[in-house]
BAFI-3210 file (N, C-alpha, C; in Angstrom, 3 decimals, decimal comma, padded with zeros to 6 digits):
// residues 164
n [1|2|3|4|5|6|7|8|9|10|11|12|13|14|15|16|17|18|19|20|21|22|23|24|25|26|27|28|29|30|31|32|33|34|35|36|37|38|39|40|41|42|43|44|45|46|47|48|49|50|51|52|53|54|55|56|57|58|59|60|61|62|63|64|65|66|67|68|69|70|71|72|73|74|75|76|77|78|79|80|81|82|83|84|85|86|87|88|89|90|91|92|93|94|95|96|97|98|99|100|101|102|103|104|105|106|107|108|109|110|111|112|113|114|115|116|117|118|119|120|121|122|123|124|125|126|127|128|129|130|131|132|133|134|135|136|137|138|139|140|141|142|143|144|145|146|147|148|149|150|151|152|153|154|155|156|157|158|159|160|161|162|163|164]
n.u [030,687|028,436|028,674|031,031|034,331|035,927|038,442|041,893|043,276|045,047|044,496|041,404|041,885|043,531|041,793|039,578|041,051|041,390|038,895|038,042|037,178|039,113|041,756|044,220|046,792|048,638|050,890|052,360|053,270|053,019|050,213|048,754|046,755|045,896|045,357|041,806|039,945|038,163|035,266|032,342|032,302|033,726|034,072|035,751|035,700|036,898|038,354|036,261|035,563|036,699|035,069|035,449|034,073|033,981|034,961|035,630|038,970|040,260|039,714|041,281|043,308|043,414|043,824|046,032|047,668|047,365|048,087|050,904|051,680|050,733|050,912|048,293|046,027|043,749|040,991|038,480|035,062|031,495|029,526|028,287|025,791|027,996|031,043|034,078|036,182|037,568|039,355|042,256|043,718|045,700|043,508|041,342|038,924|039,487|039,361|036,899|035,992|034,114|033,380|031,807|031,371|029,861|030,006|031,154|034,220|034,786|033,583|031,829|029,450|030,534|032,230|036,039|038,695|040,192|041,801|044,016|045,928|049,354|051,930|054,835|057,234|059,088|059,401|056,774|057,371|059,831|058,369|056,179|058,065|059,487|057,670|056,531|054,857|053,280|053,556|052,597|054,348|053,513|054,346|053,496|054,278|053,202|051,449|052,587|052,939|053,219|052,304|051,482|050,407|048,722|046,987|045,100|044,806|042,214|041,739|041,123|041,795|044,622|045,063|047,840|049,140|050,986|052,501|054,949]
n.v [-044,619|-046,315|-049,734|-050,268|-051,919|-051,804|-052,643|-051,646|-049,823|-050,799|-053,518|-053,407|-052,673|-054,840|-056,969|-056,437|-056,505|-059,178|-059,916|-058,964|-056,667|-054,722|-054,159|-054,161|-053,371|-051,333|-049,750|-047,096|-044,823|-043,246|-042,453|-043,295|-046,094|-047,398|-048,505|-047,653|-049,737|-050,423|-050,164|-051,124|-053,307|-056,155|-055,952|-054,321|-050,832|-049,307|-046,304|-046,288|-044,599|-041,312|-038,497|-036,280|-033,529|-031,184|-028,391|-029,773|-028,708|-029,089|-031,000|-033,253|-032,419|-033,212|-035,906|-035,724|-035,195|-037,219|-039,234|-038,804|-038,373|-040,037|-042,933|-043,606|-044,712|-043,989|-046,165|-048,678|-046,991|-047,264|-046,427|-044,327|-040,691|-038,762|-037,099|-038,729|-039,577|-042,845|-043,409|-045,659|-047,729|-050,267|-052,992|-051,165|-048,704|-045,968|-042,964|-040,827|-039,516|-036,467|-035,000|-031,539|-028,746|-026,723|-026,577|-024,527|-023,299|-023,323|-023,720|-026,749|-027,264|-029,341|-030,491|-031,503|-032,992|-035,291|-038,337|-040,820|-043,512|-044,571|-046,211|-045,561|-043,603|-042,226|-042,169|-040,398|-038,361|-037,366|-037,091|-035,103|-033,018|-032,688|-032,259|-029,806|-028,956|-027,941|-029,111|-029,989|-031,304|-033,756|-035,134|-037,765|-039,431|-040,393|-041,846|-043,651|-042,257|-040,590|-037,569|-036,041|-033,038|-032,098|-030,273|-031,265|-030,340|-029,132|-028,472|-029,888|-030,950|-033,223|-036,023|-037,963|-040,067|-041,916|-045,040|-044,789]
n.w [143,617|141,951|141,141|141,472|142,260|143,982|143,796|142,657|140,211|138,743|138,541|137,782|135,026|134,153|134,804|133,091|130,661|130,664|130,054|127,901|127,109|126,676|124,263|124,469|126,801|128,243|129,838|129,951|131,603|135,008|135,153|133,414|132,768|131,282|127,091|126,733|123,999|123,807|125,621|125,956|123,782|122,519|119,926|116,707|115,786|113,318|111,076|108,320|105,711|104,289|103,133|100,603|099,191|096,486|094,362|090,502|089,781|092,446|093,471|092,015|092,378|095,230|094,460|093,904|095,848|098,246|096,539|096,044|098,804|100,662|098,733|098,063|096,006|092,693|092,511|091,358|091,280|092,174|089,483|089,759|089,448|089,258|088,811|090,266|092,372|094,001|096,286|097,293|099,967|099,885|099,140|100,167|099,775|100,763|100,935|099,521|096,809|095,318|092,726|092,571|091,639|092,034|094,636|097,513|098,611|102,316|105,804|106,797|109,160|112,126|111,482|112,376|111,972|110,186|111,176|110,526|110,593|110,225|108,792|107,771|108,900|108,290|106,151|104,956|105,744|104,784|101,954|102,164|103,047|100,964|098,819|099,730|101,951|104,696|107,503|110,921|114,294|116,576|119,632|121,254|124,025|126,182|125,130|123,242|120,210|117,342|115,974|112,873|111,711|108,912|106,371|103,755|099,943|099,724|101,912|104,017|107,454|108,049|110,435|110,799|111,967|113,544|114,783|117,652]
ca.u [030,043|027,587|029,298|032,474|034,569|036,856|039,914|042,592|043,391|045,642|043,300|040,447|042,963|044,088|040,346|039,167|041,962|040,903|036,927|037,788|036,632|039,865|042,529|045,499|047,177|050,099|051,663|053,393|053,810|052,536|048,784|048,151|046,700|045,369|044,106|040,950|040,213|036,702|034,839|031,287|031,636|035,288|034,756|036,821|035,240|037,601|037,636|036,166|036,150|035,893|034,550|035,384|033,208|034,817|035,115|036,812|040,101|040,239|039,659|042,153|044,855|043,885|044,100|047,989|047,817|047,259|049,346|052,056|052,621|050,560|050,653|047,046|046,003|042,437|040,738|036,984|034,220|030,476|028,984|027,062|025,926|028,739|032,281|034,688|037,195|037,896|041,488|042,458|044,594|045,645|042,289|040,229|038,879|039,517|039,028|035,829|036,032|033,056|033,512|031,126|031,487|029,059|030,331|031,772|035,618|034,353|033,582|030,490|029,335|031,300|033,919|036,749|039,560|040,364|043,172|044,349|047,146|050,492|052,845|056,009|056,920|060,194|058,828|055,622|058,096|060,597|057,553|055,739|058,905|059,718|056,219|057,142|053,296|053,819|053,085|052,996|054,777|053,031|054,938|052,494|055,193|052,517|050,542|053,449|052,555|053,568|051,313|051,675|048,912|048,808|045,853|045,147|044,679|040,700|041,410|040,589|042,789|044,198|046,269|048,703|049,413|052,119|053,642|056,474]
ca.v [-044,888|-047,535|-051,154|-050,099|-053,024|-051,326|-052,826|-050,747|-049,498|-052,060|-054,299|-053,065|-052,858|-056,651|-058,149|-055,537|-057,195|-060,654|-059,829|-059,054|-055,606|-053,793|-055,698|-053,269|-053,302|-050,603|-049,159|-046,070|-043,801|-043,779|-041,920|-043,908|-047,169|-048,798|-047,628|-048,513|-049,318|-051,149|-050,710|-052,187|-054,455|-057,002|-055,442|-052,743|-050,070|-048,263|-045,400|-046,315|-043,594|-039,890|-037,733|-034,662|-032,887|-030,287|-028,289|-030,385|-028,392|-029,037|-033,044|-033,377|-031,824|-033,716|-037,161|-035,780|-035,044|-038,212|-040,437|-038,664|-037,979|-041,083|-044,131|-043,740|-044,656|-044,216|-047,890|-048,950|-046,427|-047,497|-045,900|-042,643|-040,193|-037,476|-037,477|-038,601|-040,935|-043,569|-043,490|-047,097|-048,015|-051,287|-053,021|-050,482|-047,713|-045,121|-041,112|-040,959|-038,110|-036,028|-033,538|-030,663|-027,724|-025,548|-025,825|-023,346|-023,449|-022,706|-024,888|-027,090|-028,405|-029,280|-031,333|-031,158|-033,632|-036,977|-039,359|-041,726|-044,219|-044,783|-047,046|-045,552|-042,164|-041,437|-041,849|-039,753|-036,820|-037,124|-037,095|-033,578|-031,938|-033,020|-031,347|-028,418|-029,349|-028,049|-030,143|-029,648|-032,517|-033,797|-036,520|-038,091|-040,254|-041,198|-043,354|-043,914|-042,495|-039,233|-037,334|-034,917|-032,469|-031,161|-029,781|-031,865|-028,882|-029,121|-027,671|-031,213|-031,583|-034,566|-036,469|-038,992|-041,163|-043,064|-045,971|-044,974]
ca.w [142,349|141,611|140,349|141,851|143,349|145,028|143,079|142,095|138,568|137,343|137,961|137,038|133,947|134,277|134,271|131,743|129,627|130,274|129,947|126,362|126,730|126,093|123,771|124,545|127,977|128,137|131,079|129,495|132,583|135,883|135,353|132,164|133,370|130,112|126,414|126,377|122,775|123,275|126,926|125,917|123,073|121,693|118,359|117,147|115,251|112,291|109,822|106,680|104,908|104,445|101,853|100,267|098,134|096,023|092,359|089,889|090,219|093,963|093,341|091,076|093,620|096,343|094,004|093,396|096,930|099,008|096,168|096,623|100,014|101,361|098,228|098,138|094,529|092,386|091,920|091,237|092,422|091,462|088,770|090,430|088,776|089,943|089,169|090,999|092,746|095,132|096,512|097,453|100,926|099,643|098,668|100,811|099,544|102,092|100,677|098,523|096,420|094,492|091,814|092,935|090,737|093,093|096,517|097,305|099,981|103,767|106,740|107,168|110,299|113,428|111,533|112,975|111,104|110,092|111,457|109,535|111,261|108,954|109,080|107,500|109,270|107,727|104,172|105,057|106,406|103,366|100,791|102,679|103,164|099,321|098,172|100,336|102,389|105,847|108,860|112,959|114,924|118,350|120,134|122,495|124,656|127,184|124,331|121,956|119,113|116,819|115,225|112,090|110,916|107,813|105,214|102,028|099,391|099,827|103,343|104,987|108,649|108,256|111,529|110,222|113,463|113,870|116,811|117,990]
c.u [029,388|028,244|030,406|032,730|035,404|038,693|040,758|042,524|043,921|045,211|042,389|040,659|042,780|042,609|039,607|039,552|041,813|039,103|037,160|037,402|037,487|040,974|044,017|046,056|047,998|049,868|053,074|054,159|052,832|050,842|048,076|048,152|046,456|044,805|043,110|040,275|038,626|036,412|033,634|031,128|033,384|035,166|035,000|036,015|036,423|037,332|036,893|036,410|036,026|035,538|035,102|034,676|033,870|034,531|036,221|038,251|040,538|040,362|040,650|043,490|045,134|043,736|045,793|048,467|048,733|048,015|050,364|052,482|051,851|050,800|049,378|046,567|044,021|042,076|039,019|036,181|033,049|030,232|027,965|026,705|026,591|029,588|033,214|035,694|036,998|039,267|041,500|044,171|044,968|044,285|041,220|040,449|038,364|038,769|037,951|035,750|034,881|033,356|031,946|030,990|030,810|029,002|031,516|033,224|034,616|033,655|032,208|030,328|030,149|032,481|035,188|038,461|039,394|041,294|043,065|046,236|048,037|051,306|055,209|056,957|058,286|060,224|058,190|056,344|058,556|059,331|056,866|056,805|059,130|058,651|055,643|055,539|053,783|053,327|053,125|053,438|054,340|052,864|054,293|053,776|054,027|051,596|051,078|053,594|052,601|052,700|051,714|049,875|049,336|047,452|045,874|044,574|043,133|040,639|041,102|042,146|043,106|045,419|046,844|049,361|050,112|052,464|054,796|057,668]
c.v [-046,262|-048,533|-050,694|-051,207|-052,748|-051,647|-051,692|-050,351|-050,311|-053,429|-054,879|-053,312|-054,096|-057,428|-057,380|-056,552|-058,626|-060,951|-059,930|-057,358|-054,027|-054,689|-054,675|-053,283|-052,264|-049,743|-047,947|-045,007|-043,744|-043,718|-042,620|-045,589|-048,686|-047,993|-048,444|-048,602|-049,903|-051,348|-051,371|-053,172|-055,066|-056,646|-054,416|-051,740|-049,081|-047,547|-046,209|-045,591|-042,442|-039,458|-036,614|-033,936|-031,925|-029,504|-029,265|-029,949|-028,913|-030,594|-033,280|-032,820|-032,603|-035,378|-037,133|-035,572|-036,150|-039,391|-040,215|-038,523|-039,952|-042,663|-044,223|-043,686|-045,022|-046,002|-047,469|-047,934|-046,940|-046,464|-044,781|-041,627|-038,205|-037,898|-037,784|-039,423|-041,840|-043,745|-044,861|-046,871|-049,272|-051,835|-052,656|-049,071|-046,709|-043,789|-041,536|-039,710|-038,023|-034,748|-032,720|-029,089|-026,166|-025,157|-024,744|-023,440|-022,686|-023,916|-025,454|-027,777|-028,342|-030,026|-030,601|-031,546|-034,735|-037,101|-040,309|-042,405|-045,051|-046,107|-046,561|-044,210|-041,616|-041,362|-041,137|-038,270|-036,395|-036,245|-035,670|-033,176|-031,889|-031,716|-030,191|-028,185|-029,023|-028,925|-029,467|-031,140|-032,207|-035,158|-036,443|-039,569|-040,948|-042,514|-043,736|-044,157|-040,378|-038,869|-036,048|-034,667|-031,872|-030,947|-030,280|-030,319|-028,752|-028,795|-028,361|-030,934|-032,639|-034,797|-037,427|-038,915|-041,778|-043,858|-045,510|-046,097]
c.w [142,389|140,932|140,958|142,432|144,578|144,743|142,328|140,599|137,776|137,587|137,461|135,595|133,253|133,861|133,490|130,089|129,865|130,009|128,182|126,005|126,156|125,099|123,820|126,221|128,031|129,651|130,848|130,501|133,982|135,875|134,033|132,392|132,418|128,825|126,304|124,682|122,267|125,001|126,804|124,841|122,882|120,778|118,438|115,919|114,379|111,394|108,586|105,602|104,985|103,215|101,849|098,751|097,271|094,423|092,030|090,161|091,852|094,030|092,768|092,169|094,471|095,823|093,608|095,011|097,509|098,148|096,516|098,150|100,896|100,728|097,913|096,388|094,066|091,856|091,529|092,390|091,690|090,314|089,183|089,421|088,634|089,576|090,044|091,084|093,986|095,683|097,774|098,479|100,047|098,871|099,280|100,153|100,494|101,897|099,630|098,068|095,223|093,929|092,136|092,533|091,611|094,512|096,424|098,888|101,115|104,958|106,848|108,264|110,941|112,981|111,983|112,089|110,825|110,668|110,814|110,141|109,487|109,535|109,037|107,544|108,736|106,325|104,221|104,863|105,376|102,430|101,437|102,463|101,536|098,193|098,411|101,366|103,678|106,526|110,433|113,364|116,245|118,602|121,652|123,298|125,493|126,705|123,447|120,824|118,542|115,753|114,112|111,514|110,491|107,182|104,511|101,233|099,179|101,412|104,709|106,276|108,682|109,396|111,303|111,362|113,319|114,879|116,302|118,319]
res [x|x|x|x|x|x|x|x|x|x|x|x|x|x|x|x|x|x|x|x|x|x|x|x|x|x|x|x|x|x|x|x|x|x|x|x|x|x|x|x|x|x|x|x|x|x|x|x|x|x|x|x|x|x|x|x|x|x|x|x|x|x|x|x|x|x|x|x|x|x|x|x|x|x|x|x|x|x|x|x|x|x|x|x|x|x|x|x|x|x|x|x|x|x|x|x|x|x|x|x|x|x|x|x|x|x|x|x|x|x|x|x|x|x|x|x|x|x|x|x|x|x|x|x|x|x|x|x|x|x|x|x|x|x|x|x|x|x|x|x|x|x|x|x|x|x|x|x|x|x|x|x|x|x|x|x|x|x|x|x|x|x|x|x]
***
């Protein structure tokens, strides 16, 4: 390959991680050499937000949704001229929600899901199992980090990530 130096992997790794270009080092198992979390630039790129469009009924579910099972609470949305919400991480407003009276449930486009990284995975679990919301559990050991997917009731995939 072209630019190659010929240096090994945990190397490559090692001055990756002092270039600036990855800011994570981990050595989880033997074939997992590094995550890389930034190969061409030092800044880090995160969700902002997602959307869900919806009928009123359907908005309204998934604002009883995401408080309850995640904390996620309505704050300040501009003034548009659509109903809706903003559901507030702390002082980020993460889920952007639009009352939509005329869409209609069914898939658009190639989306696929959201992820959305947690912090507090034995409250998360309690509060689903509580609200009777199923989930799938998928414990990634090699990047140490557990993942639950469940449906918000607007049909959204969402992946609530956890460190292990």
């Amino acid at each position: 390959m072209p630019g190659r130096t010929g240096a090994g992997p945990i190397r490559q790794a090692e001055a990756a991680l002092q270039l600036g270009l990855v800011q994570t080092l981990r050595l989880p198992g033997p074939t997992d050499i590094a995550i890389w979390s930034n190969i061409m630039s030092a800044k880090e790129i995160y969700l902002h937000h997602f959307a869900v469009m919806a009928p009123e009924n359907v908005i309204e579910k998934v604002v009883e949704f995401y408080g309850e099972i995640l904390g996620l609470r309505p704050g300040f949305r501009p003034d548009f001229a659509v109903p809706g919400y903003w559901l507030y991480s702390g002082s980020h407003p993460l889920i952007h929600l639009t009352v939509n009276n005329d869409r209609s449930e069914g898939t658009q486009g190639y989306f696929h899901h959201v992820a959305l990284h947690c912090s507090n995975f034995d409250e998360v679990v309690d509060r689903l199992d509580k609200a009777n919301v199923g989930y799938r559990r998928n414990d990634l050991d090699s990047v140490r980090l557990v993942q639950l997917i469940v449906r918000d009731p607007a049909g959204t995939p969402v992946e609530l990530t956890f460190d292990k």
